[in-house]
C-alpha positions in Angstrom: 87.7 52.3 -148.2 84.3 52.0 -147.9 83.3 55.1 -150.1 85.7 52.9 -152.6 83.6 50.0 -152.9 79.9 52.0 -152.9 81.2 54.0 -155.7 82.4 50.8 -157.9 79.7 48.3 -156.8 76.2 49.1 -158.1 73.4 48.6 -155.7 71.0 45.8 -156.5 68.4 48.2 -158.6 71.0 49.7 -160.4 72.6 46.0 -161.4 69.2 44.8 -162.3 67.6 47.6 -164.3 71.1 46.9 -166.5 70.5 43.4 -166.8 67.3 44.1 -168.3 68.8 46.8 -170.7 71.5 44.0 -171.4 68.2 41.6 -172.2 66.7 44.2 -174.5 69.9 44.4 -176.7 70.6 40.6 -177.2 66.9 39.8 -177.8 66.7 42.7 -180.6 70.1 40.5 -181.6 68.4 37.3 -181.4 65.2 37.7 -183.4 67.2 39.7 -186.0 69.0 36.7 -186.7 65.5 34.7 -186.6 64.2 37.0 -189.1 67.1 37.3 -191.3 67.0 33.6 -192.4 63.2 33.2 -192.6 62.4 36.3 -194.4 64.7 35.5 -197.4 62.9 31.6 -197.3 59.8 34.1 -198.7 62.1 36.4 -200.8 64.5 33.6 -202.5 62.1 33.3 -205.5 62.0 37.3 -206.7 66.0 37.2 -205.6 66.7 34.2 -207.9 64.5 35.6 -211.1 66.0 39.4 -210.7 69.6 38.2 -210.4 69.4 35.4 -212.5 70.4 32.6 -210.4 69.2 29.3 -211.0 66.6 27.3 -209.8 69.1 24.1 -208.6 71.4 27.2 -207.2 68.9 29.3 -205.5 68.8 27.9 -202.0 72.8 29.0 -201.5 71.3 32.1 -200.8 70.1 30.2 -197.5 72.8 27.7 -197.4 75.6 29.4 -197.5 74.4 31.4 -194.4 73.3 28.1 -192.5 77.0 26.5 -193.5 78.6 30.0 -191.8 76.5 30.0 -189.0 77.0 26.4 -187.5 80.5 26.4 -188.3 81.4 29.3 -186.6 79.3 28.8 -183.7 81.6 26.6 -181.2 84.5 29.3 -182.1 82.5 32.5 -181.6 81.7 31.2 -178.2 85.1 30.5 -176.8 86.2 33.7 -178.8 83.6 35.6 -176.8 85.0 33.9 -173.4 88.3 34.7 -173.7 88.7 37.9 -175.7 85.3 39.5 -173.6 81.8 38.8 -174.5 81.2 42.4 -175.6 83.8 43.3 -177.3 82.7 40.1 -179.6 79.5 40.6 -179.6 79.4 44.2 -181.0 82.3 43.8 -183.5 79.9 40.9 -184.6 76.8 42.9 -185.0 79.3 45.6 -187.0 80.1 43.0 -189.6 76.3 41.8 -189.6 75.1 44.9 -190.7 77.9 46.1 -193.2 77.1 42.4 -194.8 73.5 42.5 -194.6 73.7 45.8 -196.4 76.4 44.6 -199.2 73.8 41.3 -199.8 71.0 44.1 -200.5 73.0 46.0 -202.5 74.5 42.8 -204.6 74.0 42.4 -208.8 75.6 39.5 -209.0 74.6 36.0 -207.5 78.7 34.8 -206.6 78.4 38.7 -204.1 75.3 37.8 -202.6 76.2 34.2 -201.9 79.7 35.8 -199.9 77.4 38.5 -198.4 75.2 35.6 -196.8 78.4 33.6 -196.0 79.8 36.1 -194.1 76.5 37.0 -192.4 76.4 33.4 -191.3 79.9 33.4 -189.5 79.1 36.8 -188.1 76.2 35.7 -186.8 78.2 32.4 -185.3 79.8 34.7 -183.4 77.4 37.1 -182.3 74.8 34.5 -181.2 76.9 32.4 -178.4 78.0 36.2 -177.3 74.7 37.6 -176.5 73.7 34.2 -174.7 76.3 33.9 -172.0 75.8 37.8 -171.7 72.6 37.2 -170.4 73.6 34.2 -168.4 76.5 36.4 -167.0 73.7 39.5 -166.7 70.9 37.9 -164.1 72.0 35.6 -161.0 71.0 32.0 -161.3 67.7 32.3 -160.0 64.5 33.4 -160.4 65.6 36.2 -162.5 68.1 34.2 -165.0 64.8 31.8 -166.0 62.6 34.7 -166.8 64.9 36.9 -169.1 66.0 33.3 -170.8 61.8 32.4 -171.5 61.8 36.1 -172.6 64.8 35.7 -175.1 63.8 32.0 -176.3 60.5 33.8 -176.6 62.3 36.5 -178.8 64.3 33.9 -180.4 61.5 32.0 -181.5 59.4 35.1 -182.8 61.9 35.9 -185.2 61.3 32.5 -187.1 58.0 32.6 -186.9 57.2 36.4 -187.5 59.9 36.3 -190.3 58.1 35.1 -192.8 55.1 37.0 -192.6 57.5 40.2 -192.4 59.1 38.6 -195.4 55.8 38.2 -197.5 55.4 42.3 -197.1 59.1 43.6 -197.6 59.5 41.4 -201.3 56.1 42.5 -202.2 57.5 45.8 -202.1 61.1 44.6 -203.1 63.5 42.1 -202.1 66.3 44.3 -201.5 64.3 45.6 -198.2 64.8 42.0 -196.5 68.1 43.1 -196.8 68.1 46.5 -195.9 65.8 46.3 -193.1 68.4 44.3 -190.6 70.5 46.8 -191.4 68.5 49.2 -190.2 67.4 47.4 -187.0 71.2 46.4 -186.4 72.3 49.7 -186.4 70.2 50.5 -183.7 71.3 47.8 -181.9 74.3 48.5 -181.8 74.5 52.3 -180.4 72.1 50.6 -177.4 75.0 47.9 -176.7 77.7 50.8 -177.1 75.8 52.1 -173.8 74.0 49.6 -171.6 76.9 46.6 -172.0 79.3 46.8 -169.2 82.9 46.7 -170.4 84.6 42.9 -169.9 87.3 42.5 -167.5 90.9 42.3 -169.2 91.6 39.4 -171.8 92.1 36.2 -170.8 93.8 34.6 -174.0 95.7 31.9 -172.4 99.4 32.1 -171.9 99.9 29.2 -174.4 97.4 31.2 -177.0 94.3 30.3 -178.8 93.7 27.1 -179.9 93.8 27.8 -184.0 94.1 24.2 -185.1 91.7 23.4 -182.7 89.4 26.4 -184.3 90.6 25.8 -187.9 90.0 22.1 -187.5 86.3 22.3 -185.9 85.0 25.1 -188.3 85.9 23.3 -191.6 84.5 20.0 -190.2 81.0 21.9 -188.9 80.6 23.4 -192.5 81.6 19.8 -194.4 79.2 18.4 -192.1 76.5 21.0 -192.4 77.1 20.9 -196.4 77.2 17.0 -196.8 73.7 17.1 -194.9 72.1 19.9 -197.4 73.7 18.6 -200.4 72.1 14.6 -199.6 69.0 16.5 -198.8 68.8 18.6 -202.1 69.8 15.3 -204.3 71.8 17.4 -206.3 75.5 15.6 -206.6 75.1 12.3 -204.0 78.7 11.8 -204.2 79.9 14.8 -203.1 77.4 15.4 -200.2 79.1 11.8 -198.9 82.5 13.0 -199.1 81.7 16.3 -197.5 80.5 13.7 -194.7 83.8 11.6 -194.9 85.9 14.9 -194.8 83.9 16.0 -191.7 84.4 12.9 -190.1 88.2 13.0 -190.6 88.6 16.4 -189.1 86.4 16.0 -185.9 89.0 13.3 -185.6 91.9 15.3 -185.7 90.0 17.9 -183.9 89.5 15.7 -181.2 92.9 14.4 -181.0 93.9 18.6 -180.8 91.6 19.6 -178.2 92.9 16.2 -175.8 96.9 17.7 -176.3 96.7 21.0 -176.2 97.0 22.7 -173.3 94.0 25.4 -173.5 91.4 24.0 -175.6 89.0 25.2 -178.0 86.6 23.1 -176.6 87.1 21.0 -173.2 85.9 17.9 -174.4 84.5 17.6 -170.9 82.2 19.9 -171.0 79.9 17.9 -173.3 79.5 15.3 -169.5 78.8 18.0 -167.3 75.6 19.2 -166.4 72.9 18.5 -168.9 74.6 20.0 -172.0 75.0 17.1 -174.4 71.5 15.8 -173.3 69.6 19.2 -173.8 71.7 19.9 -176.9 70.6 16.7 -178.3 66.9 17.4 -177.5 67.5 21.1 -179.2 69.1 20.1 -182.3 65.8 17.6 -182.6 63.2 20.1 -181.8 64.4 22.4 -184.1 64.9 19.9 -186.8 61.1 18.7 -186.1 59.5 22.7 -186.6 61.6 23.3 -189.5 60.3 20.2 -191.1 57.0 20.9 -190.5 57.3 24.4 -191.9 58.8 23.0 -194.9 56.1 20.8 -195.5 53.3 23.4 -194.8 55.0 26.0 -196.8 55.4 23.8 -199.6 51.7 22.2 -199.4 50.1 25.8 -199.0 52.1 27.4 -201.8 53.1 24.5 -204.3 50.1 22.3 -204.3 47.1 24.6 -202.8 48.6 27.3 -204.9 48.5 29.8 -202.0 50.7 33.4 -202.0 53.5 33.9 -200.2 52.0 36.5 -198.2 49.0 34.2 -197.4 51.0 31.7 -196.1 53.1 34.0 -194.2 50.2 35.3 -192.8 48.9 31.6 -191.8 51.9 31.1 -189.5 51.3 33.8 -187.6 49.2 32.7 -185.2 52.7 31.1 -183.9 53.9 34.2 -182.7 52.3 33.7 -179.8 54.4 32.4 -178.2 55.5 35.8 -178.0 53.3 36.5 -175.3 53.0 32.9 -173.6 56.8 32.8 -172.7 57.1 36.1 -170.8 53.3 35.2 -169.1 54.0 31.9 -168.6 57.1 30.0 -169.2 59.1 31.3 -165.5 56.1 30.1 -163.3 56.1 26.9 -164.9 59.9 26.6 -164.4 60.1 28.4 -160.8 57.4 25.3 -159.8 58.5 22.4 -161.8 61.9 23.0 -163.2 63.5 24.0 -166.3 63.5 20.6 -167.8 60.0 19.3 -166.8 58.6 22.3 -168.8 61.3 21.5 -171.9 59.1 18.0 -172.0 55.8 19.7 -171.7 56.7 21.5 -174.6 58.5 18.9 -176.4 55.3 17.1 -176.2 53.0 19.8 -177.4 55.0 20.0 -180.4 54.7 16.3 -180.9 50.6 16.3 -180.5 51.3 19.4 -183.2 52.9 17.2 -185.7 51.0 14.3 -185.2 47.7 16.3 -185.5 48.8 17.5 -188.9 49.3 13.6 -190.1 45.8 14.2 -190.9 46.3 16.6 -193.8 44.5 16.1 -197.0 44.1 17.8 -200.6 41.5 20.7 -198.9 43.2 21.5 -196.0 43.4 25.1 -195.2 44.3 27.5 -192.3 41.5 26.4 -190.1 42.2 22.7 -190.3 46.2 24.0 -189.5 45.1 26.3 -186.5 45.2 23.6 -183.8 48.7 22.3 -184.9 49.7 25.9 -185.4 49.1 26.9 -181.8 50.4 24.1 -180.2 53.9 24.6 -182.3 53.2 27.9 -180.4 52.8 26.7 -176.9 56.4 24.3 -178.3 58.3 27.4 -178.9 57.1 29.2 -175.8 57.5 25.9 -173.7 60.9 24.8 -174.8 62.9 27.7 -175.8 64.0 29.4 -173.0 64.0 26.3 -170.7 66.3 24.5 -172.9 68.7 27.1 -173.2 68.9 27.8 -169.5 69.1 24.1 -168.8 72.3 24.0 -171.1 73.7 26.6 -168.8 73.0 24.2 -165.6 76.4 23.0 -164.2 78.6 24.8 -166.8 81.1 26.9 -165.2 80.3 30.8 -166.0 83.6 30.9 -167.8 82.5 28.0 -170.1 79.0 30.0 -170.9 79.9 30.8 -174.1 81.0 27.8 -175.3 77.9 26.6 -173.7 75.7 28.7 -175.9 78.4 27.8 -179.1 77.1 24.0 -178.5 73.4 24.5 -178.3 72.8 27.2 -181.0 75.3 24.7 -182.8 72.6 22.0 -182.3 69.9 24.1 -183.3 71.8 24.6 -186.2 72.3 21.2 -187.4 68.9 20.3 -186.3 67.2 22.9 -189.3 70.0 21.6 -191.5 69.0 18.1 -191.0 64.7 18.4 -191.1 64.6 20.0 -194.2 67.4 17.6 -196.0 65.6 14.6 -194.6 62.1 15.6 -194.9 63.3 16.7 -198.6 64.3 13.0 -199.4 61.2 11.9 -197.9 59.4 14.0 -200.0 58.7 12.3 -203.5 62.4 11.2 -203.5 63.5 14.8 -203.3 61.2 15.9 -206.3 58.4 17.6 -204.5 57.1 19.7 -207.7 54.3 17.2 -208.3 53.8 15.9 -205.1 50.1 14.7 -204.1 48.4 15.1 -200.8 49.8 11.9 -199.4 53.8 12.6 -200.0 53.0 15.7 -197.9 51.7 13.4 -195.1 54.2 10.8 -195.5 56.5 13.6 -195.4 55.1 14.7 -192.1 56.5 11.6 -190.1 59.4 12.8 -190.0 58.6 16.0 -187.5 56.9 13.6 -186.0 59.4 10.9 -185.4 62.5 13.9 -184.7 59.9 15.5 -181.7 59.0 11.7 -180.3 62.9 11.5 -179.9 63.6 14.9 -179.1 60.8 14.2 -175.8 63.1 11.2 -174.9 66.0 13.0 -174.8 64.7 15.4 -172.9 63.3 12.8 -170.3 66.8 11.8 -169.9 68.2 15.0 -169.0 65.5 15.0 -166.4 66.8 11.6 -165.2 70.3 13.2 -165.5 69.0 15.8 -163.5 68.0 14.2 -160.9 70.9 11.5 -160.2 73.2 15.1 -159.8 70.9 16.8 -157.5 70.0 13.5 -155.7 73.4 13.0 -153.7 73.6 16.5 -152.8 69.9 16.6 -151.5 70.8 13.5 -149.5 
């Protein structure tokens, strides 16, 4: 018997070296993703002029994957948790890079918009997958907080590296931000084929999936998600409210689902274990701060300083390093002072960033940028992985998907939300002849989402400590 259990149980170095394989696929995964969405923020003016879509109907081409991606996220969790987290994670990736490739090849505006649609649920899907692979990968500690800095690290480098990478492919031809996930995803996937173990049997409860529960929860994440971009472009007022009204009704009825049925979706109790809601909360605002604040920039450098795309890909940059902070870094700080003391720290640099960059005037330029451009860096490298791990904290490892479904959610919502809201903020939605001080007014609002985004994080440290506290006792 014992020559049984050697030959099925791994030793230690065998289990770890494929964890890190494991880590290597879904951080490829992960800043694919990143990439995918801000390369085409570069690319959506040469898309809209060659395929003739029109100005007021060019940001579908970003929307539609955004509505996709948070609506689907919740449900491509618990999908991954019952029906096995790699079988979902590399059907996922499949679909990504069939769809990526049909967007590149796409005439017509109504294909590409699907393309990106798809791509966005795939993604919802594939993301909450490759998260509680990892957690499932690496033991609780130290190893778990190291590959998680080193993914949010990833994670975090494809937003930031995207649009740079973006500049260069659509100077050679749009069709390449397209074709160049396709590529990478590709590759991807033959490394998952080998280095992810196979799951365990399905677990699809006796009662079956929750599909009202799923049905319900997706169309109220994408009214939600639509009714937030639809305010924030101005466009048709009226129908971003009722998009707002309809999403209100069904989380009600989703709600009311998920507290009958038997196996739910979602487990509404989830939300008031560990420090989900709390860090969730906290994600969904730092993300909504940074993608503010690269709004703003973007449209400052390249609309009113008259700056190329390229240039001002190549002036965020310098955030990428957060590239090599995170892996350095970021699991000493949390092996000494906890996952959620260093979410703060960086919650705060990114606030000093934002608040730094109030200062902006008509002759600003990338030196005057640099110091709030490094400490968005030290944000990302800071906050990331931290925050993801801390969502994991208290979650059963059954629940890990759904776990990474609610965060990634939040993050979401949160990009979603800054760029509708600092949109409004800016010139009343009309940001074509904006002066130097509606960019700065506009800038309060990264400001004001990190201030809150560090007090929610304060609280999960409170939260934090009240759970550990009895048990230390």
């Amino acid at each position: 018997m014992s020559e049984t259990v050697a030959t099925q149980s791994p030793a230690p170095a065998q289990t770890r070296r494929a964890a890190w394989a494991v880590l290597v696929v879904v951080c490829g995964a992960l800043f694919l993703e990143g990439i995918d969405i801000a390369m085409l923020n570069v690319a959506i003016p040469a898309i809209a002029a060659d395929i003739g879509l029109a100005s007021g109907s060019a940001h579908w081409v970003i929307s539609a994957y955004v509505l996709a991606y948070g609506g689907f996220m919740i449900f491509g969790g618990r999908a991954a948790d019952l029906l096995g987290r790699r079988r979902v994670f590399l059907a996922a990736l499949v679909l990504f890079v069939l769809f990526s490739g049909l967007g590149g090849l796409a005439q017509d505006a109504w294909v590409l918009i699907l393309a990106r649609f798809v791509t966005g649920a795939t993604a919802g899907f594939m993301t909450p997958a490759g998260f509680s692979l990892l957690t499932t990968s690496f033991p609780e500690e130290p190893l778990r907080n190291r590959a998680l800095a080193i993914y949010g690290a990833i994670g975090a480098g494809g937003f930031t590296l995207g649009v740079m990478v973006g500049g260069l492919l659509t100077n050679a031809s749009w069709r390449w931000v397209f074709f160049a996930p396709v590529l990478i995803g590709a590759l991807l996937w033959l490394a998952g084929r080998k280095v992810i173990r196979a799951d365990v049997a399905s677990t699809v409860p006796r009662a079956g999936f929750d599909v009202g529960g799923a049905i319900t929860l997706t169309l109220a994440m994408i009214a939600l998600i639509y009714g937030i971009v639809t305010l924030g472009e101005e466009q048709d007022v009226r129908s971003g409210l009722a998009a707002l009204a309809v999403a209100a009704v069904l989380l009600a009825v989703f709600v009311t689902i998920e507290r009958r049925v038997r196996d739910p979706l979602l487990r509404l109790g989830v939300l008031r274990e560990g420090l989900l809601l709390r860090v969730s909360m906290a994600g969904l605002l730092f993300v909504g701060a940074f993608f503010a604040f690269q709004f703003v920039i973007t449209l400052y450098l390249q609309e009113f300083r008259g700056w190329s795309p390229l240039a001002t890909g190549l002036t965020f940059a310098v955030m990428g390093l957060d590239m090599l902070l995170a892996p350095l870094l970021t699991h000493r700080l949390v092996a000494r002072f906890g996952n959620v003391a260093v979410m703060v720290a960086g919650l705060l640099a990114g606030l000093a960033a934002f608040a730094l960059a109030l200062r902006l005037d008509d002759a600003w330029g990338y030196w005057e940028l640099f110091p709030s451009l490094v400490l968005v860096a030290v944000m990302f490298a800071l906050v990331y992985g931290p925050l993801t791990s801390a969502a994991a904290e208290g979650v059963a490892e059954g629940e890990h998907g759904v776990a990474g479904g609610v965060v990634y959610t939040a993050f979401q919502f949160g990009a979603a939300l800054g760029v509708s809201v600092v949109t409004i903020v800016l010139a009343g939605g009309h940001h074509a002849d904006a002066s130097a001080v509606d960019y700065q007014r506009a800038l309060i609002v990264p400001v004001v989402a990190a201030a809150l985004a560090v007090l929610f994080g304060t609280a999960a440290g409170i939260r934090r400590r009240a759970v550990v506290a009895p048990g230390a006792a």
